[in-house]
C-alpha positions as CSV (number, residue, x, y, z in Angstrom):
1,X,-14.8,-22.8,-13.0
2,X,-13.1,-20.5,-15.5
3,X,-11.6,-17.4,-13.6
4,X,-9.2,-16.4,-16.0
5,X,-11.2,-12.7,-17.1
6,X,-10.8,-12.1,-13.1
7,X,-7.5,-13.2,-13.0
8,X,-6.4,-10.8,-16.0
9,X,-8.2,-8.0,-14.3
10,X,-6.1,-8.7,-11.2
11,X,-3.1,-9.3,-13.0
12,X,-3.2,-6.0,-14.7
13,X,-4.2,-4.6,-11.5
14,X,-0.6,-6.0,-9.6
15,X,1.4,-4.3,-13.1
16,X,0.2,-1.2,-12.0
17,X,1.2,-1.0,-8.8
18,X,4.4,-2.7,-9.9
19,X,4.6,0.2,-12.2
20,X,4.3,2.6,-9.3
21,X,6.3,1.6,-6.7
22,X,9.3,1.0,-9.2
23,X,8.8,4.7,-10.0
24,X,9.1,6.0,-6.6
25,X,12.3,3.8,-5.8
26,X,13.5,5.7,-9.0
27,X,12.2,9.1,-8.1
28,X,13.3,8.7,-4.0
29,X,16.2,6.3,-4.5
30,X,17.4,7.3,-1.1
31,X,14.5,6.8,0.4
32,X,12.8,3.4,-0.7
33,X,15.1,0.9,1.2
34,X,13.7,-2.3,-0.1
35,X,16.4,-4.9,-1.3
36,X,16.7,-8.6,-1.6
37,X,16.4,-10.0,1.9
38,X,14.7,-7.9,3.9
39,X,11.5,-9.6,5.4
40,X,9.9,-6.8,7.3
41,X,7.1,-6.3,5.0
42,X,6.8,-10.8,5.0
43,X,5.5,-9.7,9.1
44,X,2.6,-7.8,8.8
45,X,-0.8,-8.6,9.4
46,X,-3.6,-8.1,6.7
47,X,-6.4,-9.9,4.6
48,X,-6.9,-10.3,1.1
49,X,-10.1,-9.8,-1.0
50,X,-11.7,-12.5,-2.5
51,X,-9.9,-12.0,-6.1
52,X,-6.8,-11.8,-4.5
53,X,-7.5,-15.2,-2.5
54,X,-8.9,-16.6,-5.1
55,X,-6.1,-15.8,-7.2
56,X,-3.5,-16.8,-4.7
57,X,-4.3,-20.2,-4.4
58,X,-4.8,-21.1,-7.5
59,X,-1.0,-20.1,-8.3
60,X,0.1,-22.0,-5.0
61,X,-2.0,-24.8,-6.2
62,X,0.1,-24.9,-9.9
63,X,3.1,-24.4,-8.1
64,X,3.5,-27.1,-5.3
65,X,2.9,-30.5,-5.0
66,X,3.8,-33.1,-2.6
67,X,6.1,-32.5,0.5
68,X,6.9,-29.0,-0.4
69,X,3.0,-28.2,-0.5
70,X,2.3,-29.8,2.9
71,X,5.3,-28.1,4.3
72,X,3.8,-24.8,3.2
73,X,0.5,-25.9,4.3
74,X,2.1,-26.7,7.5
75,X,3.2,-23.3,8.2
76,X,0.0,-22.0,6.8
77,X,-1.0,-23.7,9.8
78,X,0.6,-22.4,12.4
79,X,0.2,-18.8,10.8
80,X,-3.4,-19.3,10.6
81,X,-4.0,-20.0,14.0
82,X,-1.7,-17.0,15.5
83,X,-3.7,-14.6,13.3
84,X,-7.0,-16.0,14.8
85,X,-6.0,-15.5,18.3
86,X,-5.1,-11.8,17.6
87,X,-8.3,-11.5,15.5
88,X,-10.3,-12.9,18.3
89,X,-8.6,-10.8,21.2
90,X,-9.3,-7.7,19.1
91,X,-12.6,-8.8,18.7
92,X,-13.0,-9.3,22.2
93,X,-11.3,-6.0,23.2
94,X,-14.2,-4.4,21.1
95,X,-16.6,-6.0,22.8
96,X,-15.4,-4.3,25.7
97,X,-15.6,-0.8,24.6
98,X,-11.9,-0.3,23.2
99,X,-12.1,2.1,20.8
100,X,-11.8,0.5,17.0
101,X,-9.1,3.1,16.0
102,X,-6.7,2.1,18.7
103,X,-7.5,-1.8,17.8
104,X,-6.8,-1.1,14.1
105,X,-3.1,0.8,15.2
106,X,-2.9,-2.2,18.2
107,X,-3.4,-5.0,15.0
108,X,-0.8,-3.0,12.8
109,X,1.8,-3.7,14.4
110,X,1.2,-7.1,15.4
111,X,3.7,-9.5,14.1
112,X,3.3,-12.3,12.0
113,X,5.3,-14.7,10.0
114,X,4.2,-15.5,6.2
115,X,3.5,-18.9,5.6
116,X,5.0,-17.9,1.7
117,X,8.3,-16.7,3.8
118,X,11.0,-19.5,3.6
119,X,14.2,-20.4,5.7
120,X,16.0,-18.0,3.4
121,X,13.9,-15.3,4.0
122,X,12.1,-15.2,0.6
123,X,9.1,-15.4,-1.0
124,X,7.7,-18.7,-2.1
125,X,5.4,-17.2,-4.6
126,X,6.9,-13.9,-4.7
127,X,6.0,-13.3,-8.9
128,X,2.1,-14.0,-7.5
129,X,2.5,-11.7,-4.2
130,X,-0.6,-9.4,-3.2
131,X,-0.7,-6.0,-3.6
132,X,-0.4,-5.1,-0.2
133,X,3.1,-6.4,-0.7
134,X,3.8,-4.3,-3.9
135,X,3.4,-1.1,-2.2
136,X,4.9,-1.9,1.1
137,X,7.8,0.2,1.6
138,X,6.7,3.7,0.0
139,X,3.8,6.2,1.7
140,X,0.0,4.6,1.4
141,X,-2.9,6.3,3.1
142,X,-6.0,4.4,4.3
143,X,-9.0,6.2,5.8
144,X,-7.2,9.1,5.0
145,X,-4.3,8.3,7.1
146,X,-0.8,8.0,5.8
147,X,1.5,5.1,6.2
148,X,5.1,3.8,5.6
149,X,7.3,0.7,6.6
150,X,9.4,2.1,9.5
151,X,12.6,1.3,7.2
152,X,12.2,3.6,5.0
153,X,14.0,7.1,4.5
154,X,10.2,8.7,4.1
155,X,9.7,11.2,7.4
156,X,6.7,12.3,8.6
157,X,5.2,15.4,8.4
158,X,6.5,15.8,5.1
159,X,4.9,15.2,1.6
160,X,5.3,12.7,-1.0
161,X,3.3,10.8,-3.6
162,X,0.6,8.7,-1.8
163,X,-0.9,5.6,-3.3
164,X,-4.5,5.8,-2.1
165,X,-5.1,2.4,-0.8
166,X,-8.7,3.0,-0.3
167,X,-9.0,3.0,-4.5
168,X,-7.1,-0.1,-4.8
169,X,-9.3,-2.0,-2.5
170,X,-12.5,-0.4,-3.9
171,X,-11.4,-2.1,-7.4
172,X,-10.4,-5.6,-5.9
173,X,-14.4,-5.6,-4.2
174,X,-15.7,-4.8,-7.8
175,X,-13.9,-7.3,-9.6
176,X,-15.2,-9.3,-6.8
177,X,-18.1,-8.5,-6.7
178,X,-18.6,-9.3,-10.6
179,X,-16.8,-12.7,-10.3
180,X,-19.4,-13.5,-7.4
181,X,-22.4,-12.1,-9.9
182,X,-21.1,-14.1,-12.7
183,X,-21.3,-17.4,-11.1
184,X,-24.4,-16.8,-10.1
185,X,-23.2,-18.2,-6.2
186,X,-25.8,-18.2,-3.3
187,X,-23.6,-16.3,-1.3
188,X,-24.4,-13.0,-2.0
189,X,-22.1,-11.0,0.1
190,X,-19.3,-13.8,-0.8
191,X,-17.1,-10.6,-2.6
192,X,-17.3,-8.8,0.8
193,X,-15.4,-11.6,2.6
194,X,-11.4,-10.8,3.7
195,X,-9.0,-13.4,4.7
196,X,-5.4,-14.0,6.0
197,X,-2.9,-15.4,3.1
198,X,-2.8,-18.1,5.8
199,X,-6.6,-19.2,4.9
200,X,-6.2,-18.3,1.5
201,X,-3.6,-21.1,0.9
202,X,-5.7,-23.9,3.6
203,X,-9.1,-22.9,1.8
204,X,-10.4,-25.8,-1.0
205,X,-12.6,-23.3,-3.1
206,X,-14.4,-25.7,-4.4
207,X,-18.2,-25.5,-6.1
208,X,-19.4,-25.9,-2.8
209,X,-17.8,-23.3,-0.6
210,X,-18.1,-21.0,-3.4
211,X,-21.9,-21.6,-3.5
212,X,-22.6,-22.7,-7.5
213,X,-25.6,-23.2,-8.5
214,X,-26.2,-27.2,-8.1
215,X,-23.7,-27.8,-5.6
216,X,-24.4,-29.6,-2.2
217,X,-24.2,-27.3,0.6
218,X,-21.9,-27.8,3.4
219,X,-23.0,-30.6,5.5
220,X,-23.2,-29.7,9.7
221,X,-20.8,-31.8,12.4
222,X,-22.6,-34.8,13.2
223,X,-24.9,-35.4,10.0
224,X,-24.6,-38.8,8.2
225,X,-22.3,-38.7,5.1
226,X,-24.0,-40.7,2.8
């Protein structure tokens, strides 16, 4: 499994917004207050498309080895499984008739520690971060709805250059999307799936959970293993 034309689409992708945020700290120095240490953005809950999974753990995979990987894959763990029980109580609140807008804001400013966030509060793979984490810290809209990290200088009410995040997303599903096409995988709607970094990094995307042509499927609880 070759993903390297993905991965350079992605790459080029992650320069870009690189390139953007580094001109809004130059264009509103007073105003983007990200520096060396600061974590906040290293808190907040959000998935990754499959690209950017995809992507993810292959680099954590060339990176780590031995102690220091199952350390990680420790705290991967532990994320994992406080992201699932705020993803299942949302679930359940909608269930109940919540209303999905108040969820969404509810699930924003839930709380949770990367697994990639050492004891010295930095990133272990920060040169391979997502690009949620490249624009955090200077004005995004989603839906049409504008958002900052609550450190920064930007007020509200007020207008500034917006990165639509809406786009961004749109162009991680197509190179999806054409990775899932290309490999000709069984799972059809594989490019619509979203996950945690947490699963990301505890996911074995092997020929079999990506659905190859040829490969075994997934065997059930219970059955024999040959």
């Amino acid at each position: 499994m070759d993903f390297s034309r993905f991965f350079d689409q992605y790459e080029a992708l992650s320069k870009t917004a690189d390139s953007v945020f580094e001109r809004m700290r130059q264009d509103y120095p007073d105003l983007v207050k990200c520096r060396t240490g600061c974590a906040d953005c290293c808190h907040a809950l959000f998935d990754l498309s499959l690209i950017e999974a995809l992507y993810l753990n292959h680099c954590f995979g060339k990176t780590f080895a031995g102690p220091e990987k199952e350390q990680l894959l420790e705290r991967a763990n532990r994320a994992d499984r406080q992201v699932y029980k705020l993803k299942r109580k949302a679930y359940q609140e909608f269930r109940n008739g919540r209303p999905e807008a108040e969820i969404l804001e509810d699930l924003a400013r839930k709380r949770v520690r990367c697994a990639l966030l050492n004891e010295n509060d930095r990133c272990d793979l920060y040169a391979h971060r997502p690009i949620t984490c490249r624009f955090y810290g200077i004005p995004t809209s989603i839906n049409g709805r504008g958002h900052t990290c609550g450190l920064t200088g930007f007020r509200e009410g007020e207008s500034y250059p917006t990165v639509n995040l809406d786009a961004i997303q749109k162009r991680l599903f197509n190179i999806s999307a054409e990775l899932v096409q290309t490999l000709k995988s069984r799972h059809v709607k594989m490019a619509e799936m979203l996950v945690p970094v947490s699963m990301a990094l505890l996911t074995c995307y092997d020929e079999t959970y990506l659905g190859l042509p040829g490969a075994k499927e997934p065997q059930a609880e219970g059955e024999d293993h040959d």
